[in-house]
C-alpha positions in Angstrom: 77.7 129.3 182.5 74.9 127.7 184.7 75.5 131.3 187.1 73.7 133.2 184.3 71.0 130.7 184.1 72.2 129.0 180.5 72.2 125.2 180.4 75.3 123.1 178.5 74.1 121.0 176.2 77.4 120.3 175.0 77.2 117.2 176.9 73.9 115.6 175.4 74.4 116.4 171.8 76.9 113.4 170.6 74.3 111.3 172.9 71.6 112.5 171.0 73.7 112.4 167.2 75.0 109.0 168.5 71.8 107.5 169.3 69.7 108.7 165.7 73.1 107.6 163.8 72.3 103.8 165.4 69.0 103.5 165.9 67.0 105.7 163.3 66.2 103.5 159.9 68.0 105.4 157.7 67.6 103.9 154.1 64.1 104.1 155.2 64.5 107.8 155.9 65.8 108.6 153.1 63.2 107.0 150.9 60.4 108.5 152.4 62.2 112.1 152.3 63.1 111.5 148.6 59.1 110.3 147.6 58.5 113.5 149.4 60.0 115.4 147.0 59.1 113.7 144.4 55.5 113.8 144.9 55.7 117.5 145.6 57.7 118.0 142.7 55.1 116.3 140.6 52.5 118.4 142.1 53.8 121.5 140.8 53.6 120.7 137.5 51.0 118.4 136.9 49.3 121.2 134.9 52.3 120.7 132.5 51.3 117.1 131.3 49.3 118.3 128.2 52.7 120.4 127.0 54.9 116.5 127.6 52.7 115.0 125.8 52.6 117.1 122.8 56.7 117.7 122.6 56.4 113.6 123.1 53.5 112.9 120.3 54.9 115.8 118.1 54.0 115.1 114.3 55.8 116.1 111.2 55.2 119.3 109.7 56.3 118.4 106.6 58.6 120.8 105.2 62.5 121.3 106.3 64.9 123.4 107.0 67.0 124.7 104.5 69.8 125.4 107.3 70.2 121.9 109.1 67.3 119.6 106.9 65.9 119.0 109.8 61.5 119.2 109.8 60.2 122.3 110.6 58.4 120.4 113.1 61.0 119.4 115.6 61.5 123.3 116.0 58.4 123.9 116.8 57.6 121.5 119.2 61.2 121.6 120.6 60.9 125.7 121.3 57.0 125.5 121.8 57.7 123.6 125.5 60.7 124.4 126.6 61.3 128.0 125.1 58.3 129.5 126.8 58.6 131.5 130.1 
């Protein structure tokens, strides 16, 4: 293969795998890849915080349903967040 001007790096790549799989801190890595995500994740829907807080905060409506006796309230708050597009 080196005739056609390709180089084999067949050869280097376990040096290379061998040497990150030994010497690269990888609880560490991981960590910091998953806070990453986490803080990116966050930052997508940071505008959402006011619809958490009202599903969390919800308050009684006062008046159940005839089906389950549950309050009307924990449909509305339960389909208000999480039933919108």
């Amino acid at each position: 293969m080196e005739a056609h001007g390709h180089c084999d790096i067949a050869g280097t790549l376990p040096d290379v795998l061998e040497f990150m799989r030994h010497r690269l801190p990888w609880p560490l890595v991981l960590a910091g890849a998953a806070s990453l995500l986490a803080v990116l994740v966050a930052w997508g829907e940071v505008h959402n915080w006011g619809v958490f807080l009202q599903f969390l905060y919800h308050v009684p409506y006062g008046a159940n349903d005839p089906l389950y006796d549950k309050d009307i309230g924990f449909y509305a708050e339960v389909q208000g967040p999480f039933g919108r597009p």
